[in-house]
C-alpha positions in Angstrom: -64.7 -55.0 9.4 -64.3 -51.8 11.3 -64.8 -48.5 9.7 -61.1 -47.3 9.3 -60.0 -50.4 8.1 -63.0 -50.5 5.8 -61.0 -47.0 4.3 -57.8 -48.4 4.5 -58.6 -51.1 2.4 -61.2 -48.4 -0.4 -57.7 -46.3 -0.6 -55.2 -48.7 -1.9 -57.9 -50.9 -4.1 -59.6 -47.5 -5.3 -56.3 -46.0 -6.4 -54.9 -48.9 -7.9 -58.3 -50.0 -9.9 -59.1 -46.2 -11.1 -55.6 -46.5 -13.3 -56.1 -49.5 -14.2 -56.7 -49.9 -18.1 -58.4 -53.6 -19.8 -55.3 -54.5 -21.0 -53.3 -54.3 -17.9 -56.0 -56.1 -16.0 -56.1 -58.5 -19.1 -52.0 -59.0 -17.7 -52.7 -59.5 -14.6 -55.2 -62.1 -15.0 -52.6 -63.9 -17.2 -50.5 -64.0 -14.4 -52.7 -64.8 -11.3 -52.9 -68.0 -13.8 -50.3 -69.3 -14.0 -49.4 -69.1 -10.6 -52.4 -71.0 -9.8 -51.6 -72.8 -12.8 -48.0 -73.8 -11.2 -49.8 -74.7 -7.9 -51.8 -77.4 -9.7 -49.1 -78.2 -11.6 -47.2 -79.2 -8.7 -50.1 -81.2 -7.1 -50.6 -83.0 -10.0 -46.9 -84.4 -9.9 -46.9 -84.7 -6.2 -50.3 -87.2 -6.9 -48.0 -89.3 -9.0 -45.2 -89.2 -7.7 -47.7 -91.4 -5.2 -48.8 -93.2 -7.7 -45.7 -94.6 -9.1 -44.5 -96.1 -6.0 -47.6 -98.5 -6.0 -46.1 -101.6 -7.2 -47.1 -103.1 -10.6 -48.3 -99.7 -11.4 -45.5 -99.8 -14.4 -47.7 -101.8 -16.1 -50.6 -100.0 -16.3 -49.1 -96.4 -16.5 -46.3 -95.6 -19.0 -44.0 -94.0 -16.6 -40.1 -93.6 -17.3 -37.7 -95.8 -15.1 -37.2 -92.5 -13.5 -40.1 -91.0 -12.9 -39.5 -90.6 -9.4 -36.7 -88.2 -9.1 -37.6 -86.6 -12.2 -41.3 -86.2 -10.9 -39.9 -84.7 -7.4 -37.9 -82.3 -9.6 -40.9 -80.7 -11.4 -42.8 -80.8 -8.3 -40.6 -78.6 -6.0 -39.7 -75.8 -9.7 -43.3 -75.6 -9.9 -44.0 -75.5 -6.5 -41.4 -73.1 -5.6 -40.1 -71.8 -8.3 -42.6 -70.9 -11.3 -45.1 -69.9 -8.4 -42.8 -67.7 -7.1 -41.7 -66.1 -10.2 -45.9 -66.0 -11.1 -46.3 -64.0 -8.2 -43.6 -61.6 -9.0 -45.2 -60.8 -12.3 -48.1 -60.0 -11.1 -46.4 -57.4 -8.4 -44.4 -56.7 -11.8 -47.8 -55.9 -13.3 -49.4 -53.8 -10.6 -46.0 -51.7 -9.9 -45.9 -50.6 -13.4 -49.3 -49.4 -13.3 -48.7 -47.8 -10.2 -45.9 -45.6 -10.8 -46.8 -45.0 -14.2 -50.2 -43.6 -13.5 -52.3 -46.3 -15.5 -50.1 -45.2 -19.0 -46.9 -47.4 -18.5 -44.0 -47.0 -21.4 -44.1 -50.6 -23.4 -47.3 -52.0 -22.3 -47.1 -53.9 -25.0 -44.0 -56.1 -23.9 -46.7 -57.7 -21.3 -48.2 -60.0 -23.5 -45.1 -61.8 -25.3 -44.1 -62.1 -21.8 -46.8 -63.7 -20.2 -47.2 -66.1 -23.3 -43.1 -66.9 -22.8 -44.1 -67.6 -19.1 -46.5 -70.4 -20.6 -44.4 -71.4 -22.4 -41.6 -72.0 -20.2 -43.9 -74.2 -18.3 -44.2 -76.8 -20.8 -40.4 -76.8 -21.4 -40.6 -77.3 -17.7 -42.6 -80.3 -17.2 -42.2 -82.5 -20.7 -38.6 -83.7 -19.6 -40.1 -85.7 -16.6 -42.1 -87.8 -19.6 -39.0 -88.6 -21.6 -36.5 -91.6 -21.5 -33.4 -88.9 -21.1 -31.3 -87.1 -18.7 -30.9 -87.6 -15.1 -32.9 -86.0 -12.3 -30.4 -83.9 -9.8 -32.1 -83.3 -6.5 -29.8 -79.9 -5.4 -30.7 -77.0 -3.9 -32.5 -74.1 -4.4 -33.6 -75.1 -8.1 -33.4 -79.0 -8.8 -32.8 -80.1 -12.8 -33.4 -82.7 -14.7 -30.1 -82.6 -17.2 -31.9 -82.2 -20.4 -31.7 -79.0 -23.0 -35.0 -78.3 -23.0 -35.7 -78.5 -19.0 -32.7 -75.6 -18.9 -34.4 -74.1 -22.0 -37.6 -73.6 -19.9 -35.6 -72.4 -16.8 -33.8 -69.8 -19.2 -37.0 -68.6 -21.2 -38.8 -68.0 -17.2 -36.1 -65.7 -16.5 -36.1 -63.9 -19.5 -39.9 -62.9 -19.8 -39.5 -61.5 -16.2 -36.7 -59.9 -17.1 -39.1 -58.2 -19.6 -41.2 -57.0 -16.9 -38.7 -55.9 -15.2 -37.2 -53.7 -17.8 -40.4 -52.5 -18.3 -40.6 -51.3 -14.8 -37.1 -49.7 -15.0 -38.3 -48.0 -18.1 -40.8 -46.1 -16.3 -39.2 -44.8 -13.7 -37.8 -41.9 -14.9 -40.6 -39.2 -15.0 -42.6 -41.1 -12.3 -42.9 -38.1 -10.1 -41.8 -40.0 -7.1 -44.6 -42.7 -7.2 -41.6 -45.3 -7.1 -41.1 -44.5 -3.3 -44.6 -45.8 -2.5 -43.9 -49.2 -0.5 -45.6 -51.3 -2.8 -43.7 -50.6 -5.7 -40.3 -50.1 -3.9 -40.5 -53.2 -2.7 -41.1 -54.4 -6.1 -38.1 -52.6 -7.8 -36.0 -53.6 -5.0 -37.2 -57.7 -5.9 -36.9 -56.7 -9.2 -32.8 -55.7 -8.9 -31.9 -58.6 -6.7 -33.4 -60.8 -9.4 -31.6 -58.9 -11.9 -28.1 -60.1 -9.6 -29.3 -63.8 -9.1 -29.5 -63.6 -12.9 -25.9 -62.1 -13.3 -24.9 -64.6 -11.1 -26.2 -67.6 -12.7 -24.5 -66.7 -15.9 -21.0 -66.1 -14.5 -21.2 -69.5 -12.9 -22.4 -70.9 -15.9 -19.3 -69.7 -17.7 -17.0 -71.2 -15.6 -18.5 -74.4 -16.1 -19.1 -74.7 -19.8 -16.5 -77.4 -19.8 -18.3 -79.6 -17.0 -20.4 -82.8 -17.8 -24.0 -82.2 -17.0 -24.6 -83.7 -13.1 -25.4 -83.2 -9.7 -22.6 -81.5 -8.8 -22.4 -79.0 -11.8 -26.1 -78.1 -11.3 -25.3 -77.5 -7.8 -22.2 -75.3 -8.6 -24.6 -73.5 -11.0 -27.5 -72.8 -8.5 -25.8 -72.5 -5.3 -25.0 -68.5 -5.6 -28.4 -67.3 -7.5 -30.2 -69.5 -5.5 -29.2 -67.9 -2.8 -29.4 -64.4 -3.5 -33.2 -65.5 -4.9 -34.0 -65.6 -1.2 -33.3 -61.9 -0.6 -35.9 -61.2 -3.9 -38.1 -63.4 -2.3 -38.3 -61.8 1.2 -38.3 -58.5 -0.6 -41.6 -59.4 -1.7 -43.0 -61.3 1.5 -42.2 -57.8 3.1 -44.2 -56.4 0.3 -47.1 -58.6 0.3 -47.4 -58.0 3.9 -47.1 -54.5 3.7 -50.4 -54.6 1.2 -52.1 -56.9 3.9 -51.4 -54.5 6.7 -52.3 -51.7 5.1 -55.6 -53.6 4.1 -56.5 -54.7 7.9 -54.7 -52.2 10.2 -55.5 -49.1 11.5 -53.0 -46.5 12.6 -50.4 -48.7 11.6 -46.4 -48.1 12.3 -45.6 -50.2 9.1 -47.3 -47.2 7.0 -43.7 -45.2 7.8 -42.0 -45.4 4.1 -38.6 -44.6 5.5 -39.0 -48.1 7.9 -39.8 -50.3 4.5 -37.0 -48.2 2.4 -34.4 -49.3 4.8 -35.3 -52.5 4.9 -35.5 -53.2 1.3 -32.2 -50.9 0.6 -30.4 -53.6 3.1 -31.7 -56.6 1.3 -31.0 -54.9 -2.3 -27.1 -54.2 -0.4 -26.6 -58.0 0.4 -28.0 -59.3 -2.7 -25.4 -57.2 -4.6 -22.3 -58.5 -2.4 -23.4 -61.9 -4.1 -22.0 -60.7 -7.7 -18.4 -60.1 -5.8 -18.4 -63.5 -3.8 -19.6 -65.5 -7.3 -16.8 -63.7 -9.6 -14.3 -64.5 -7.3 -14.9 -67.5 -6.4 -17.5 -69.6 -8.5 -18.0 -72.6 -8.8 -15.4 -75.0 -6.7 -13.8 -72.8 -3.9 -14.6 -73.4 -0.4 -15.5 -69.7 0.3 -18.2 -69.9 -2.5 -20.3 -72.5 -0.9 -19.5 -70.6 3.1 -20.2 -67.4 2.3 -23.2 -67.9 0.6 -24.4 -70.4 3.2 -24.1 -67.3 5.6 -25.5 -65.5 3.8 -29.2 -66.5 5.3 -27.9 -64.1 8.5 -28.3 -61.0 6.3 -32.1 -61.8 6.1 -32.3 -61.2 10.0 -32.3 -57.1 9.7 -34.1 -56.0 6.7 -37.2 -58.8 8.6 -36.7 -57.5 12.0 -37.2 -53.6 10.9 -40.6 -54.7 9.2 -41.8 -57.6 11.2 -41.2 -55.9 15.0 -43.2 -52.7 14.4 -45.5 -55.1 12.2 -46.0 -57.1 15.5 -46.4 -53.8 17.6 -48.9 -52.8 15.0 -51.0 -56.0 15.7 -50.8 -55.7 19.5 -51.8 -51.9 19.6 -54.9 -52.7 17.2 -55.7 -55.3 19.9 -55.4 -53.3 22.9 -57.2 -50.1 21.3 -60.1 -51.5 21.5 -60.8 -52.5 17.9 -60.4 -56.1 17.6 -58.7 -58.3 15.1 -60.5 -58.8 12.0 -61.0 -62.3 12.3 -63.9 -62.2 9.2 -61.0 -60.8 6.7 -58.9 -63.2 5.5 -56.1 -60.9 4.1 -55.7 -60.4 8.1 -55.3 -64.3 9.0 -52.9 -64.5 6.4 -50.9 -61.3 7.6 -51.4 -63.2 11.1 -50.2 -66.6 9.8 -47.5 -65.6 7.4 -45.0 -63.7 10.1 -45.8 -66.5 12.3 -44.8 -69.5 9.9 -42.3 -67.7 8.7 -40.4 -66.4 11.6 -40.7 -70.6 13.2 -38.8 -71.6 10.1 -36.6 -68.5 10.7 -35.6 -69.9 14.1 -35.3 -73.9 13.5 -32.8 -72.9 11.0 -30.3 -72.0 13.3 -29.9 -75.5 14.3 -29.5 -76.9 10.6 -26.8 -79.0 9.6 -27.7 -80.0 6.3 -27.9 -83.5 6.6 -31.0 -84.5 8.8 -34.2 -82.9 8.4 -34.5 -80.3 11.0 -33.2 -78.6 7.4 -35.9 -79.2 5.4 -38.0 -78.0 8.7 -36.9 -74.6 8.0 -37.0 -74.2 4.4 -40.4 -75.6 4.8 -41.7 -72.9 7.0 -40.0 -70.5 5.4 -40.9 -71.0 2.1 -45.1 -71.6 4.0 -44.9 -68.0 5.5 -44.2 -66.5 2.0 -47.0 -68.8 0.4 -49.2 -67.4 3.4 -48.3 -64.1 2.2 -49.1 -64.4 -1.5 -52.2 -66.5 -0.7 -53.1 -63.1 1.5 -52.2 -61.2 -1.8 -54.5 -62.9 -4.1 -57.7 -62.5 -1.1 -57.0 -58.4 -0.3 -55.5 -57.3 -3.3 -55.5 -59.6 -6.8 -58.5 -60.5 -6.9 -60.3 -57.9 -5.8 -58.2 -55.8 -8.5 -59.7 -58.5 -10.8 -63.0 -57.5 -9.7 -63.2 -61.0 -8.8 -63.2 -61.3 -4.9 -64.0 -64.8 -2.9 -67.2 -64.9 -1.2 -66.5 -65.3 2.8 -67.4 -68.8 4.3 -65.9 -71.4 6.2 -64.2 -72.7 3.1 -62.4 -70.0 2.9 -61.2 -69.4 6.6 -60.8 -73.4 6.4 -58.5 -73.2 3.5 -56.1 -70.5 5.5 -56.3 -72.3 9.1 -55.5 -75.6 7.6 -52.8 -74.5 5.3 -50.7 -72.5 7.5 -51.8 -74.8 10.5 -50.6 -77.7 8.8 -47.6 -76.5 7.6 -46.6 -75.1 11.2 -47.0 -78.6 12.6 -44.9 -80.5 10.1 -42.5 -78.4 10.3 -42.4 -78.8 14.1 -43.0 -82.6 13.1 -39.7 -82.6 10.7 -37.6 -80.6 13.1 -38.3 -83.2 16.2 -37.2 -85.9 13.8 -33.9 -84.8 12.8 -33.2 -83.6 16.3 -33.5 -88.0 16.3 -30.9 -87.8 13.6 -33.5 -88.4 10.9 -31.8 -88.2 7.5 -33.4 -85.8 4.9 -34.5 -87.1 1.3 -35.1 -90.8 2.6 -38.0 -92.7 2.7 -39.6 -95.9 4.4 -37.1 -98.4 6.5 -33.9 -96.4 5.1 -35.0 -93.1 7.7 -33.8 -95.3 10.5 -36.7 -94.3 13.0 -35.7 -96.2 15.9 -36.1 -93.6 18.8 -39.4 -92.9 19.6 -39.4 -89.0 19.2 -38.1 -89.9 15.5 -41.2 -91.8 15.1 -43.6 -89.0 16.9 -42.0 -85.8 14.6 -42.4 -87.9 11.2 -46.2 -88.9 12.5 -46.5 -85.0 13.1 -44.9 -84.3 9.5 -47.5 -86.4 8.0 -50.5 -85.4 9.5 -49.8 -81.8 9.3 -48.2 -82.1 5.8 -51.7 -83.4 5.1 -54.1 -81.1 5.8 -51.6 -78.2 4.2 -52.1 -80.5 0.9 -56.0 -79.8 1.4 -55.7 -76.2 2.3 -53.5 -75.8 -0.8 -55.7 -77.6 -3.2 -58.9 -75.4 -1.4 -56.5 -72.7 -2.5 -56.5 -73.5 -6.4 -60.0 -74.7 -6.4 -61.5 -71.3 -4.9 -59.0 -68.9 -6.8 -59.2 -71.0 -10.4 -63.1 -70.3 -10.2 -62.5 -66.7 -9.4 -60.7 -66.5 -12.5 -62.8 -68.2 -14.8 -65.7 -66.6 -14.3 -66.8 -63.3 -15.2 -65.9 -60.0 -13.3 -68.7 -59.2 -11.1 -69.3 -55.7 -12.9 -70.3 -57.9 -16.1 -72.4 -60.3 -14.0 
């Protein structure tokens, strides 16, 4: 690591961990948890979702009818969801700490929050064990049609809607601190959640009448779900931001106007979603086109960031002073844009019904896990006095995860250009062309070895957190 960026990364730690108080690192800790937690969680259920397609296994495990769908279901919240939302409480946590000086207003709303998030968890995941409701496999966030599934979905939102009011609550007399990057783009997250939320409920109302299904959760999801994605890239910009200033020197991304724009645009066309929803939730055709192009206002507000980002990269290379390949908060600022911007692309050729669309919601959704897996090395732990020692399990972990996930999203894309149907398995795919074959090959393999660089991911990280801080070591 070079000199500068050696300082880079002593000036946003050091200020962060002087302010920091036990209790607020107690928080955080919580929440780095359960967002490993989640992880697990979803290998767990992605092991038996394998499991219960061995025949006879019936017999030996006591499995509901249904497992499979209902298994798929908890899978892809957990995977997606509750790790998403994890994340964002821990940017909730470290925001609040940075604008308020290390003396936030209601610190004390932090712990009923994180044991709510817990909680929500095991609302989550119990339904796929029981002998009721049906599995919907929609978009954005799949249900299982049972009170205490929604229960757990409702009780998620509400303790990050904790954090965020906390947040809010501290802004006034913050002296500006709010502007910082880091915590912009964590207020900005924070009131595009607050519309997905707004939105949920007004479709929800207009559909207190409907019969629990498919097409209801659809209806329900389909307009927050959508807006979610603007909160999410929100904080991908964030977490890159954090990983730039960590491994860059003399970088263009370090201009706060740049990242203010680019947030205030993603903040403006996640509050256009309240106006489409009121008007025309849940059955009109405009509610299900505008919001499906709605993915073209995510183009700007990542251009603004990601070009100078990528000028940034290429200037530290031609400089003189090398990438830092030893850091591994760089290869996942170096992965993460990558990934992310492939997925970017191959959804332009979507139709929704073969799998060139789960291609790009696949390398989408792997450039923001780059990014967050880039959070925990350069910033989370670290704050946690808890940082990975540097071997080739580590460098492993990111090659093979973002590596993987590239390639089976190349893999998925080539098959659906074959007219390979999405959510189908076995002889029902219909792989009779020969690039059909090749890309669902590709997908495999390369879905594969992400699986391993995800499960290096929550093996390295849970350690981290169970042991003790190296100060008390």
């Amino acid at each position: 690591m070079t000199s500068e960026t050696a300082t880079a990364q002593i000036g946003i730690l050091e200020s962060l961990s002087a302010i920091r108080t036990p209790a607020q690192t107690g928080e955080l800790r919580g929440w780095a948890g359960l967002a490993v937690l989640s992880l697990a969680m979803a290998g767990v259920f992605a092991l038996l979702l394998a499991v219960s397609r061995i025949p006879g296994v019936e017999g030996v495990l006591p499995l509901p009818l249904d497992f499979f769908d209902k298994g798929l279901v908890i899978h892809v919240v957990f995977s997606f969801v509750v790790w998403f939302q994890a994340v964002f409480g821990c940017l909730l946590n470290i925001s609040t700490t940075r604008i308020s000086n290390g003396a936030p207003r209601l610190q004390g709303l932090g712990k009923p929050a994180l044991i709510g998030g817990y909680a929500s968890c095991l609302l989550l995941f119990i339904p796929a064990f029981m002998e009721r409701g049906e599995a919907t496999l929609n978009n954005y966030i799949p249900a299982i049609t049972d009170p205490l599934y929604y229960s757990g979905l409702a009780l998620l939102a509400a303790v990050l809607g904790l954090m965020v009011l906390r947040l809010l609550l501290n802004l006034p007399g913050s002296q500006g601190r709010w502007k910082n990057p880091l915590p912009f783009g964590t207020l900005c997250g924070s009131l595009i959640f607050g519309v997905a939320l707004i939105s949920f409920a007004i479709a929800a109302g207009t559909l207190l009448d409907e019969d629990l299904s498919y097409e209801f959760n659809e209806s329900l999801f389909w307009g927050g779900g959508h807006i979610l994605q603007f909160a999410n890239t929100a904080m991908l910009i964030t977490a890159l931001y954090v990983l730039a200033r960590l491994t860059l020197k003399d970088i263009v991304v370090e201009d706060n106007q740049l990242i203010l724009t680019a947030m205030s645009i993603l903040v403006v066309y996640g509050g256009m979603g309240i106006s489409i929803t009121l008007k025309y939730a849940p059955v009109h055709e405009k509610y299900w086109s505008m919001f499906t192009n709605f993915q073209y206002g995510l183009a700007l507000p990542a251009m603004l960031f990601g070009i100078p980002l990528l000028i940034d990269m290429v200037k530290q290379k031609s400089l003189g002073n090398g990438w830092p390949l030893s850091n591994p908060a760089f290869l996942c600022l170096a992965f993460s844009p990558t990934v992310f911007a492939a997925g970017g692309l191959l959804g332009l050729f979507v139709d929704g019904g073969d799998t060139r669309t789960p291609a790009h919601y696949h390398g989408v959704i792997a450039g923001i896990n780059l990014s967050f897996m880039g959070l925990f090395y350069g910033l989370i732990l670290p704050l946690l006095d808890r940082e990975l020692e540097r071997g080739k399990a580590l460098y492993a972990q990111i090659y093979m995860f973002g590596g993987g996930q590239f390639f089976a999203c190349i893999g998925l894309f080539l098959a659906g250009g074959y007219g390979t149907p999405r959510k189908t398995a076995g002889d029902s795919q219909g792989l009779d062309e020969i690039g059909a074959k090749i890309g669902m090959y590709m997908n495999g393999i390369g879905a594969l070895i992400a699986i391993i660089g995800g499960i290096m991911f929550i093996w390295m990280v849970s350690k981290a957190l169970i042991k003790e801080p190296k100060s008390v070591s």
